[in-house]
C-alpha positions as CSV (number, residue, x, y, z in Angstrom):
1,X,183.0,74.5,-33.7
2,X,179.5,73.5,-34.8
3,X,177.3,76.7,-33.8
4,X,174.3,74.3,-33.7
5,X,176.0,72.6,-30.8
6,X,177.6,75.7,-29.2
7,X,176.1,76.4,-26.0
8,X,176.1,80.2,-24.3
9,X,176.0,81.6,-20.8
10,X,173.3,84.4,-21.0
11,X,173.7,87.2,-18.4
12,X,170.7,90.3,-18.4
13,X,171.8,93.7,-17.3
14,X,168.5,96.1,-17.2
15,X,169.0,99.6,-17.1
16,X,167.7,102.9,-17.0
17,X,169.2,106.3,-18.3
18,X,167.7,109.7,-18.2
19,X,167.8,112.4,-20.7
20,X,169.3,115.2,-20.3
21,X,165.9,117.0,-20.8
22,X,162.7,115.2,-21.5
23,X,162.1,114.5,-25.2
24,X,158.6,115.7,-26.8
25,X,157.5,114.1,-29.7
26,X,153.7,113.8,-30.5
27,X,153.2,111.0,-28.3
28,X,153.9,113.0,-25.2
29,X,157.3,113.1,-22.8
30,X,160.0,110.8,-22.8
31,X,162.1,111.0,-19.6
32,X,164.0,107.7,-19.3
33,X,165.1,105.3,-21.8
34,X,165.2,101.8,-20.8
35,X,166.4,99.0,-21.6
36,X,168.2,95.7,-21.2
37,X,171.7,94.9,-22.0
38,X,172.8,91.2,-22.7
39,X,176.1,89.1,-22.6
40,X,176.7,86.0,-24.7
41,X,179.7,83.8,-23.7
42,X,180.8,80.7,-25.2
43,X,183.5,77.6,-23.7
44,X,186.3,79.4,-25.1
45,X,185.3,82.6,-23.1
46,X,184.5,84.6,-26.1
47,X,182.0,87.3,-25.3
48,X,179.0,88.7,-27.4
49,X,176.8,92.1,-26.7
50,X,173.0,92.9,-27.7
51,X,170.8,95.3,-26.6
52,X,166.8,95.2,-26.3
53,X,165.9,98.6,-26.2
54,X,162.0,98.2,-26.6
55,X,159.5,101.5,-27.8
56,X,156.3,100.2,-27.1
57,X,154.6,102.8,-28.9
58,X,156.2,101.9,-32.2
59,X,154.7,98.5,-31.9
60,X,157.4,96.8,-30.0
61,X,156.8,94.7,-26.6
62,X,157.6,97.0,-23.5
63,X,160.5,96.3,-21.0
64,X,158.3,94.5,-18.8
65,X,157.2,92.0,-21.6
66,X,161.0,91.8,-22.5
67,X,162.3,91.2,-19.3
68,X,159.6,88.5,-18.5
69,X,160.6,86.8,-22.1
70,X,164.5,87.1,-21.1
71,X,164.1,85.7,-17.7
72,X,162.5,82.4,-18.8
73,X,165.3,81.4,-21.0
74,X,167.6,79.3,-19.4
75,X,171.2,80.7,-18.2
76,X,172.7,78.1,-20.6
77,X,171.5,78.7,-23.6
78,X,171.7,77.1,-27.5
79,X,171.1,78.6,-30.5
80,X,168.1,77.1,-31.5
81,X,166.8,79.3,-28.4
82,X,167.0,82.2,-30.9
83,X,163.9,80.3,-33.1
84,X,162.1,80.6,-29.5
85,X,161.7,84.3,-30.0
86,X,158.2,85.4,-31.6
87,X,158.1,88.5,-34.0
88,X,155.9,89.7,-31.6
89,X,159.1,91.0,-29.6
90,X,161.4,92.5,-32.6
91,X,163.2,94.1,-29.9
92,X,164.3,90.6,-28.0
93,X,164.7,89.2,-31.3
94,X,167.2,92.0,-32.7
95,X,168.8,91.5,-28.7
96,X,169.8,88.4,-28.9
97,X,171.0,88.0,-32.7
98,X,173.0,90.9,-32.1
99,X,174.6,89.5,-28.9
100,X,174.8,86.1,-31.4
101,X,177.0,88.1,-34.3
102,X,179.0,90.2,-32.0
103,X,180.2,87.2,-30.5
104,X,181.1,85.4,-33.6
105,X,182.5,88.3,-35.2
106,X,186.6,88.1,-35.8
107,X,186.7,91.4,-35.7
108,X,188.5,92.6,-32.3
109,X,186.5,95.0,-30.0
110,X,188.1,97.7,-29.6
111,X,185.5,100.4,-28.2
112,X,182.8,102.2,-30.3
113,X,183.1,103.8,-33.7
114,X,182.7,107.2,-33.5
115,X,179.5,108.9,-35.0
116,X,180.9,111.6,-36.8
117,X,178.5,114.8,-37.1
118,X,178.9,115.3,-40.9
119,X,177.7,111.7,-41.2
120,X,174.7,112.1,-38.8
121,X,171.4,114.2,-38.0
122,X,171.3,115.9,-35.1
123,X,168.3,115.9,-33.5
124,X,166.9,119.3,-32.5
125,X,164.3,119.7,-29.4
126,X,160.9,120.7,-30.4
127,X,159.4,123.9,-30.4
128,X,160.8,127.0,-30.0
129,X,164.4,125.3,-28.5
130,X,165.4,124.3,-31.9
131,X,166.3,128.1,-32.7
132,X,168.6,128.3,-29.9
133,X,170.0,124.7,-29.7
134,X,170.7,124.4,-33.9
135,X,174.2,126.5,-33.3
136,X,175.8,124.1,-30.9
137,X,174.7,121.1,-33.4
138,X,176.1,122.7,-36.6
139,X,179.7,123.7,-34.3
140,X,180.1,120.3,-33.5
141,X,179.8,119.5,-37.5
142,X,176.7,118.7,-38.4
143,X,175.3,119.6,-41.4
144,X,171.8,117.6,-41.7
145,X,169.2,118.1,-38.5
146,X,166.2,116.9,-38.0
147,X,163.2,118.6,-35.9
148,X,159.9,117.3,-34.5
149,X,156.5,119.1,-36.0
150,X,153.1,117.6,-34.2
151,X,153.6,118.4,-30.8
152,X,152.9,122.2,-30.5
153,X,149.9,124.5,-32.4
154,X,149.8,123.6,-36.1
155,X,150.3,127.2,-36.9
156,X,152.9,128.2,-34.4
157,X,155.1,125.3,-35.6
158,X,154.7,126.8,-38.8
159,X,155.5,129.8,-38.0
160,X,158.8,128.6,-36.0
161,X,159.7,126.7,-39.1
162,X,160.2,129.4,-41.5
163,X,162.1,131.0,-38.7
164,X,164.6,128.1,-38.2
165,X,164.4,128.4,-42.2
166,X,165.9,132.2,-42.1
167,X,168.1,131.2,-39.6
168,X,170.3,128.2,-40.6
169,X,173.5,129.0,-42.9
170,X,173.7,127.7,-46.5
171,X,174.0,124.1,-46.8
172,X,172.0,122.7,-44.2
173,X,169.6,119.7,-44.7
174,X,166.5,119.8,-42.8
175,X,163.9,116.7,-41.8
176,X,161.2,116.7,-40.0
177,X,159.3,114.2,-38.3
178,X,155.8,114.5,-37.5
179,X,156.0,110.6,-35.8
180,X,152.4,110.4,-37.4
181,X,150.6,113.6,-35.4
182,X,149.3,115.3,-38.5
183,X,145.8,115.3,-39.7
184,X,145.5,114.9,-43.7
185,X,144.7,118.3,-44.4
186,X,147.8,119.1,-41.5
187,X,150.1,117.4,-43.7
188,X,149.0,118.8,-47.1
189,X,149.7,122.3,-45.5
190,X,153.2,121.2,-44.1
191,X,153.7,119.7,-47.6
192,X,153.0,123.0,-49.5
193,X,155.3,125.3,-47.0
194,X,158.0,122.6,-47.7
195,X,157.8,123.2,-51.6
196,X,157.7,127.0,-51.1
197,X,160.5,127.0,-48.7
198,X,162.6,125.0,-51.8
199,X,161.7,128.2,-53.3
200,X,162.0,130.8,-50.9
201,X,165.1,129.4,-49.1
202,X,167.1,127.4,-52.0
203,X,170.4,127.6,-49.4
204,X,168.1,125.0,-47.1
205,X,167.6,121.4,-48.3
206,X,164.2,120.2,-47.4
207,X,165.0,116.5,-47.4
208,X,161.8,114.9,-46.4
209,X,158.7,114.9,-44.4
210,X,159.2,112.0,-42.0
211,X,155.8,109.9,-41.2
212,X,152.8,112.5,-41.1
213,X,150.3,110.1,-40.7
214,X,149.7,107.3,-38.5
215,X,150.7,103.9,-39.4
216,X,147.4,102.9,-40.4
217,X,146.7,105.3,-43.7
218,X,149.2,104.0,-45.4
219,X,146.8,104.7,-48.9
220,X,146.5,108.3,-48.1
221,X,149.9,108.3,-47.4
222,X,151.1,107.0,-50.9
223,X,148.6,109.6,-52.4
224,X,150.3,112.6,-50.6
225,X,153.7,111.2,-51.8
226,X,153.1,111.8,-55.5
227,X,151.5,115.1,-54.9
228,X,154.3,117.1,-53.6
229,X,157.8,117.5,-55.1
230,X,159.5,117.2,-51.0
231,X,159.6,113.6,-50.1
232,X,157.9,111.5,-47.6
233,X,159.6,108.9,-45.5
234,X,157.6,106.2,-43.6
235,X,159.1,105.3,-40.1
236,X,156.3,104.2,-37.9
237,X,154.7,102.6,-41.0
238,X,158.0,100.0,-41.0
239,X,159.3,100.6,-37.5
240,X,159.4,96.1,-37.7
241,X,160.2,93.7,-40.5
242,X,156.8,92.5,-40.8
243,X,155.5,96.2,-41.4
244,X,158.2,96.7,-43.8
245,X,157.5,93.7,-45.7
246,X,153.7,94.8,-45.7
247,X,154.2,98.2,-46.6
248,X,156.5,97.0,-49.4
249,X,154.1,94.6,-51.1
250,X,151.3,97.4,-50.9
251,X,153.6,99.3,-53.3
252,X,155.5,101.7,-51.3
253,X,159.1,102.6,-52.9
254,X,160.3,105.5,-51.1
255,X,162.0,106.6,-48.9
256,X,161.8,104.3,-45.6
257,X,163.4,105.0,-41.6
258,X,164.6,101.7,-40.5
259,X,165.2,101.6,-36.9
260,X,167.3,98.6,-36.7
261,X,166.8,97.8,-32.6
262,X,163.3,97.2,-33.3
263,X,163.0,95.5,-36.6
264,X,163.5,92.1,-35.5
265,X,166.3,89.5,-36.7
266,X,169.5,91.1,-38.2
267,X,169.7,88.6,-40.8
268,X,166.1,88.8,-41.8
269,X,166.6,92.7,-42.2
270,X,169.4,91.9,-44.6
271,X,167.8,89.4,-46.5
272,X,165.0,91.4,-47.0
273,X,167.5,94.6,-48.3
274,X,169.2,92.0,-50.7
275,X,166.1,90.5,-52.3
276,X,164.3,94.9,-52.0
277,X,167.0,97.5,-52.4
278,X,165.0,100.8,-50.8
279,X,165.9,103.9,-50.4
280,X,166.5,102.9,-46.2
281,X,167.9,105.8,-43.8
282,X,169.1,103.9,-40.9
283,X,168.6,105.6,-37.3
284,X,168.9,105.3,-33.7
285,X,166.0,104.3,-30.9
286,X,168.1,105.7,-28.1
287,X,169.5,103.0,-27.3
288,X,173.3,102.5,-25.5
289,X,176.7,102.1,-27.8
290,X,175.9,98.5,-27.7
291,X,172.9,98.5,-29.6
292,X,174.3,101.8,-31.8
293,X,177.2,99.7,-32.6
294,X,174.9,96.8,-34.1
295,X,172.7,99.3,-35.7
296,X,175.6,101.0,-37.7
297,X,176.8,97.6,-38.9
298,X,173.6,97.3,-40.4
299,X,173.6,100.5,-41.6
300,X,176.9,100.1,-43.1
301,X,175.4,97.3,-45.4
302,X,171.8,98.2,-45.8
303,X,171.3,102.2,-45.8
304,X,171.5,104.6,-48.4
305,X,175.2,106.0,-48.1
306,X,174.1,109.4,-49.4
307,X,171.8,110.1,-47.0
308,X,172.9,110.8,-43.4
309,X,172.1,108.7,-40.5
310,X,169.5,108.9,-37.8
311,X,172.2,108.5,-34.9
312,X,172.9,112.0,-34.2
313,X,171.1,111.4,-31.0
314,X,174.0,111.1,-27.9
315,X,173.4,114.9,-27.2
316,X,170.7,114.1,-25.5
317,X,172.4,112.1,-22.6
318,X,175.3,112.7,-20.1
319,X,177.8,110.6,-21.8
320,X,180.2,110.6,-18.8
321,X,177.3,108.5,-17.7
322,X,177.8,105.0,-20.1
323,X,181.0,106.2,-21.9
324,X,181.6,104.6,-25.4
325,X,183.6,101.0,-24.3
326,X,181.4,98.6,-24.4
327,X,183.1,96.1,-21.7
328,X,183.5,99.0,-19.3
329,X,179.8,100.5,-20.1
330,X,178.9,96.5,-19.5
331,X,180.9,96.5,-15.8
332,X,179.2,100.0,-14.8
333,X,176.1,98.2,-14.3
């Protein structure tokens, strides 16, 4: 069958899921993810799954702008709607290709692959929490976690740092992701206590400092990258394609957090990876197993394989709430 002539039934499912506790980052509370799941079928009944799961203050459109995008295609739908879709919503456009591949695929759905902890950061609440929550993460198997800095006092997150430090047992990798909340001289005191803790605490793996600047300084933050010996990863900086394209032409070579729901086409992400191999740690926006699931086939191509990915995340929901089948997380809502 011609796919340029192949014509699709497109259903839109919004919904709405709570986390288990609110999440803090340094842009404030975030209670409820939502989103909008979507359903491709074809003439020969074949079915397709995407997810737009917008974060509008990454850069993406919000849910209203997506749903109001969604809603004005028509239920039948061609391929060539796909070209319809401005970069200006990476979300919809990662959505709908998604949907698009899933569809096509010949592999048979069988449920979600599972995210195995030793393959995955767990993501620790901010604050004080992360000393009591980190033993339930590393019992369930994981080894790398990553913990938000930028939302508390400067010096008191410092302080619980070193603490987490003296606590975890040899072998653990430790991120940490500022989500661009740090002033430069901030940053250049987080960077310092991260080279003394390589010291001080060889056992712990510091494995980078995750965005400590806004989006914006990307200059100051290339300079703060060759200062220190612990690593700095961009993730706002490149949170679409056309950031990560800019950001590479600028110069930037290191290490980069691709959230694949919200970088725009599939195919575009990959044919940017083919033609600029980076150093790419591939992680989740929160988003359901349908949009995981197209996310880790990315990240099976794409991301560095040594380094562990960013979807240690489903803690933070009741997952007796979606489950991990994808048909039967589709018919719950």
């Amino acid at each position: 069958m011609n796919p340029q002539t192949t014509h699709y039934r497109l259903e839109l499912r919004p919904y709405y899921r709570q986390f288990c506790q609110p999440l803090t980052t340094s842009y404030g509370l975030w209670a409820v993810r939502e989103g909008i799941l979507l359903q491709l079928r074809d003439s020969a009944d074949r079915t397709g799954y995407g997810e737009i799961a917008p974060v509008p203050w990454f850069g993406t459109e919000s849910q209203a702008e997506a749903l109001a995008f969604c809603q004005q295609l028509p239920e039948i739908w061609s391929i060539e709607a796909l070209a319809t879709v401005p970069p200006s919503l990476p979300a919809c456009q990662f959505g709908l290709h998604a949907a698009l591949e899933d569809l096509e695929s010949s592999t048979v759905r069988t449920g979600s692959e599972p995210l195995w902890p030793n393959r995955c950061s767990g993501l620790l609440p901010a604050g004080e929490a992360a000393l009591h929550t980190w033993p339930s993460l590393w019992a369930q198997g994981y080894r790398t976690l990553k913990w938000k800095i930028a939302v508390q006092s400067h010096v008191q997150e410092m302080g619980l740092f070193r603490q987490l430090l003296a606590a975890l047992p040899k072998g653990t990798t430790l991120r940490l992701d500022a989500n661009g909340g740090l002033t430069w001289q901030q940053a250049t005191q987080w960077l310092e206590l991260c080279d003394r803790a390589q010291v001080d605490w060889p056992q712990i793996t510091i494995e980078f400092l995750e965005q400590p600047l806004p989006p914006d300084a990307l200059a100051e933050l290339q300079d703060l990258s060759q200062r220190y010996v612990t690593p700095l990863a961009l993730d706002e900086s490149v949170a679409t394609l056309s950031q990560l394209r800019t950001c590479y032409e600028r110069g930037w070579r290191s290490i980069v957090v691709i959230k694949p729901a919200i970088a725009g086409s599939p195919a575009e992400l990959r044919q940017f990876f083919r033609q600029h191999p980076l150093d790419a740690v591939f992680s989740s926006v929160f988003e359901t197993p349908i949009g995981q699931q197209a996310g880790l086939r990315l990240a099976a191509e794409l991301a560095n394989p040594d380094r562990a990915l960013g979807y240690g995340v489903n803690h933070w929901f009741n997952q007796d709430e979606f489950g991990d089948d994808i048909e039967r997380l589709w018919q719950t809502l």
